[in-house]
C-alpha positions in Angstrom: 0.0 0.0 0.0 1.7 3.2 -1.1 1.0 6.1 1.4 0.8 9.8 0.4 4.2 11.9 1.4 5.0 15.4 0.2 7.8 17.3 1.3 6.0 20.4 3.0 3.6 17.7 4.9 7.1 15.9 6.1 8.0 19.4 7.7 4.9 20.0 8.7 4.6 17.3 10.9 8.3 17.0 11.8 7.9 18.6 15.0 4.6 17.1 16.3 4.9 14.7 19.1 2.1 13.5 18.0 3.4 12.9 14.3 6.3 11.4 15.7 4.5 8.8 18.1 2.7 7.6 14.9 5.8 7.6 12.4 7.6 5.4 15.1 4.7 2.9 15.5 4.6 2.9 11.4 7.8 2.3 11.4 7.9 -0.5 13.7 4.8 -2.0 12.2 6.5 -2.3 8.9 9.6 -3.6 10.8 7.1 -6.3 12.2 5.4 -7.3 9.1 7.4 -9.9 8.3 7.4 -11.9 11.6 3.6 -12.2 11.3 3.0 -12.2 15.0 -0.5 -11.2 15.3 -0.6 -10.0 18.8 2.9 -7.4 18.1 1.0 -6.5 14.6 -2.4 -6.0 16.4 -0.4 -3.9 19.2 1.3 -1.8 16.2 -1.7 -1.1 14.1 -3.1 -0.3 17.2 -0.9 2.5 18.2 -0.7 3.8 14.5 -4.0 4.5 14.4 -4.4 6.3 17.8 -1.8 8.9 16.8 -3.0 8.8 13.4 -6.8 9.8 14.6 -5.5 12.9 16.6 -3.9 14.1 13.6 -7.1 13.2 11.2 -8.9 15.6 13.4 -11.4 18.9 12.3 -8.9 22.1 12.4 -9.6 24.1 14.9 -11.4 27.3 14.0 -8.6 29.9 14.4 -5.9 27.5 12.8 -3.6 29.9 10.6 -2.7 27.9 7.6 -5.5 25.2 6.8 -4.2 24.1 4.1 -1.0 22.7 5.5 -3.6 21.4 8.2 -5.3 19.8 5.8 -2.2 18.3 4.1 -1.5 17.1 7.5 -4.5 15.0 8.0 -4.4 13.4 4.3 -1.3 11.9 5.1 -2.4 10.5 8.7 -5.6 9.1 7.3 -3.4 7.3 4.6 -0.8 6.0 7.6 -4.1 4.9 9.3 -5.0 3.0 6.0 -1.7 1.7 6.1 -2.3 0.1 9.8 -5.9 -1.3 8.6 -4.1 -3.1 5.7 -1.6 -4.9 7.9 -4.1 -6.4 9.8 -5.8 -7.4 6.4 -3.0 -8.7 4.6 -2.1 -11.0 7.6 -5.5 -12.5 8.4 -5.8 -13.7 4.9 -2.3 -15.8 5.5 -3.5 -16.6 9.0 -5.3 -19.8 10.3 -8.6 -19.5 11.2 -8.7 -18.2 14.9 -6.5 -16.0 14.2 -7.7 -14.6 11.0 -11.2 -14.4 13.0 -9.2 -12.4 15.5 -7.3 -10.5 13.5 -10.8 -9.4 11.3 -12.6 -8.8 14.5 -9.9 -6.3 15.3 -10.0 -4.5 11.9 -13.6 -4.2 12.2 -13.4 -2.3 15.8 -10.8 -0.3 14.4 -12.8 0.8 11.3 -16.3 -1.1 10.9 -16.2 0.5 7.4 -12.8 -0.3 6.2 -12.3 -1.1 2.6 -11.3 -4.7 3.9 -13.5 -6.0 5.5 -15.2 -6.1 1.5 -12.2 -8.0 0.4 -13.2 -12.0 -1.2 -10.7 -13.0 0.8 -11.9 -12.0 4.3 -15.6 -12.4 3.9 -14.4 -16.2 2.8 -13.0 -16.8 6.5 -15.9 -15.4 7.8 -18.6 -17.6 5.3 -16.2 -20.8 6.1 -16.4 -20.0 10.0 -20.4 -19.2 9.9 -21.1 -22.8 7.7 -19.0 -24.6 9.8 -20.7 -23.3 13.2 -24.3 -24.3 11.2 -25.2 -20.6 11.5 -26.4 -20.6 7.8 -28.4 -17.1 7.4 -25.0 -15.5 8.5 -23.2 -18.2 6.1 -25.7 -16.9 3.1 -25.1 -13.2 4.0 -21.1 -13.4 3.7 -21.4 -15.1 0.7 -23.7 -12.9 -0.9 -21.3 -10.2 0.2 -18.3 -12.6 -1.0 -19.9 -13.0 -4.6 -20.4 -9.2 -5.2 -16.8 -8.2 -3.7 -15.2 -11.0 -6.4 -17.6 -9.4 -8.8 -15.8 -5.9 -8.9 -13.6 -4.6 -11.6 -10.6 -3.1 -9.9 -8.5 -4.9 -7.5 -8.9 -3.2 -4.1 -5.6 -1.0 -3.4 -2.5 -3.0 -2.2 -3.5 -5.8 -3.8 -1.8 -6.4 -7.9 -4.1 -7.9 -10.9 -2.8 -10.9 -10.8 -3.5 -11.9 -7.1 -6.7 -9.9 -7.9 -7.6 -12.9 -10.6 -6.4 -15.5 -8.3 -8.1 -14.3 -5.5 -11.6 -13.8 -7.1 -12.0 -17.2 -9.3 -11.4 -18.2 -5.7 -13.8 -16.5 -3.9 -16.3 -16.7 -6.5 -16.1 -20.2 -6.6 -16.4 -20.5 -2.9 -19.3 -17.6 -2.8 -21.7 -19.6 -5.3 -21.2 -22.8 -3.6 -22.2 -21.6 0.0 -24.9 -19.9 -0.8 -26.3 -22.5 -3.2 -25.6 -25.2 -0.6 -27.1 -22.9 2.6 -30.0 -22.6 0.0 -30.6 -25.7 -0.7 -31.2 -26.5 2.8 -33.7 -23.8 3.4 -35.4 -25.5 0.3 -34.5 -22.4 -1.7 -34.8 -24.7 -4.7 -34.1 -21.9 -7.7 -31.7 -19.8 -5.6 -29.5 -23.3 -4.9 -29.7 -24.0 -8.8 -28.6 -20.8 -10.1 -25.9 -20.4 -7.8 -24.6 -24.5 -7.6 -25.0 -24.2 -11.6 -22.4 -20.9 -11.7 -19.8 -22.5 -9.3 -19.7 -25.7 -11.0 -16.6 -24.6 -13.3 -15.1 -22.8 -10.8 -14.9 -26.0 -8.5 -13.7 -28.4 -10.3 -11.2 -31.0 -9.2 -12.2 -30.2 -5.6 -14.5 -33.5 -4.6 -14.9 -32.3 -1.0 -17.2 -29.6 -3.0 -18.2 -31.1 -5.7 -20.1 -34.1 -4.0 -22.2 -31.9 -2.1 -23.0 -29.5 -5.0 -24.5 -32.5 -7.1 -26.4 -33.8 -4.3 -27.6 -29.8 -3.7 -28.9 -29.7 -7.4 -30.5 -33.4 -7.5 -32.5 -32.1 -4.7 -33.2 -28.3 -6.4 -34.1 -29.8 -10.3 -36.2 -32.8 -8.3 -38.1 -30.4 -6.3 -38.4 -28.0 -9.3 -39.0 -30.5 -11.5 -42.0 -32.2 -9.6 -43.3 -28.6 -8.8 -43.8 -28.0 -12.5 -44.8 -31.4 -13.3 -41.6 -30.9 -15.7 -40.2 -34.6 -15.9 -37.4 -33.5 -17.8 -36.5 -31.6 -15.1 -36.8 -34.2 -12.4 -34.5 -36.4 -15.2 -31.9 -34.1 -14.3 -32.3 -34.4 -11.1 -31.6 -37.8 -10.6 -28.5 -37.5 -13.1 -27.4 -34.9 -11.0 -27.7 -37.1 -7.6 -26.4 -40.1 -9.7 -23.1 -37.8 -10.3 -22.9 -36.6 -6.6 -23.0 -40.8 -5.5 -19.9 -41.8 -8.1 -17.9 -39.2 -5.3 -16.6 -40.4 -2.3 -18.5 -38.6 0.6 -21.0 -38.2 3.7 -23.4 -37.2 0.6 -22.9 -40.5 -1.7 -25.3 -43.0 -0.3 -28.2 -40.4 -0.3 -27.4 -39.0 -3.3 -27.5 -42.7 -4.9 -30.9 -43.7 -2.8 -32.0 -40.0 -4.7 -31.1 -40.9 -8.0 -33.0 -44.8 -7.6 -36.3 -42.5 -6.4 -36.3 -40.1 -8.2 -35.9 -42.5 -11.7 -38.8 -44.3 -10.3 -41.0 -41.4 -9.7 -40.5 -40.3 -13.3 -41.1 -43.4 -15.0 -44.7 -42.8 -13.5 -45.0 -39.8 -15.3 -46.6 -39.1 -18.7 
């Protein structure tokens, strides 16, 4: 993350205290970066943006020269961004408690950081939700996840390349939560689009795949039947019959689906 420095802010500042409390603790952030200890990073980032808040502060009304004031603050908001993106940039290389941690402390610090948007987080926070069960707060990060990867631009500090990594990831991920958190809530056309757009992006991975076939058996059966569509329901059970040739906790359902389902269309007209 680049940060904003001009020479006349530089003197500016030079003999603040309080500029020189936050050009230390930016300078031992970035010293710290490397050793990825989250509690010294969180400790930094922490004192960073104290100092850096004091100095993003309205001018006073008789201030003499506001637009060196203002020069001022520009560059202690963009040192405060700086601190927000170390704790970002480490939680997303961080296992799970601590990425949690490390999020939860980037959302006190700012709740409205440009972040806490990024694929990448809202991914640790989807996994952690679907894991705990808590599958309406599972949905909602996904949602979230889906539009982030959905963007354009790469958020700033992060290059194109990692950007296209990054969201062909987190799409991937995105569609297959919500499509599997809505095909439990019997969200039949939700699960179907979203299972049908992260089937290419999933590929290869069977601990996904097995459950996104069994998820769209179900959808395309329960559409299917709903419309008296047999063709439909047909794809259904080819869909449950591909979910039971993988390996998984969903493979003898999705094979007793597939047998049902055939039989229950043969009845059909």
């Amino acid at each position: 993350m680049k940060l904003f420095a001009v020479s006349v802010v530089l003197c500016l500042i030079a003999g603040s205290a309080v500029a020189d409390d936050m050009d230390d603790a930016l300078a031992a952030l970035k010293q710290a970066e490397p050793s990825k200890d989250a509690a010294k990073i969180k400790q930094l980032a922490a004192a960073v943006h104290a100092a850096a808040l004091k100095l993003e502060a309205t001018p006073p009304a008789d201030v003499v020269d506001k637009d060196a004031y203002d020069a001022r603050a520009k560059y202690a908001k963009e040192v405060d961004g700086y601190s927000e993106y170390a704790l970002f940039a480490l939680a997303v290389q961080s296992p799970g408690p601590t990425a949690l941690d490390l999020i939860a402390t980037l959302e006190k610090q700012n709740p409205k950081s440009q972040y806490l948007e990024d694929p990448g987080i809202l991914m640790i926070q989807a996994d952690n939700a679907l894991t705990r069960n808590q599958l309406d707060r599972a949905l909602a990060f996904a949602n979230r996840m889906i539009a982030s990867a959905n963007r354009k631009a790469p958020p700033e500090g992060v290059s194109a390349a990692d950007w296209e990594t990054r969201r062909t990831t987190a799409l991937g991920r995105g569609y297959w939560i919500a499509g599997v958190v809505q095909g439990e809530k019997n969200l039949f056309k939700d699960a179907d689009r979203n299972l049908r757009a992260a089937l290419p992006l999933i590929k290869g991975s069977n601990a996904m795949m097995g459950p996104a076939l069994f998820y769209l058996g179900v959808a395309n059966y329960n559409i299917g039947k709903a419309t008296l569509n047999k063709a439909k329901m047909l794809e259904g059970a080819k869909f449950s019959q591909d979910s039971a040739a993988i390996q998984g906790p969903y493979q003898d359902r999705a094979y007793r689906n597939a047998l049902s389902i055939k039989t229950e269309a043969a009845q059909m007209r």
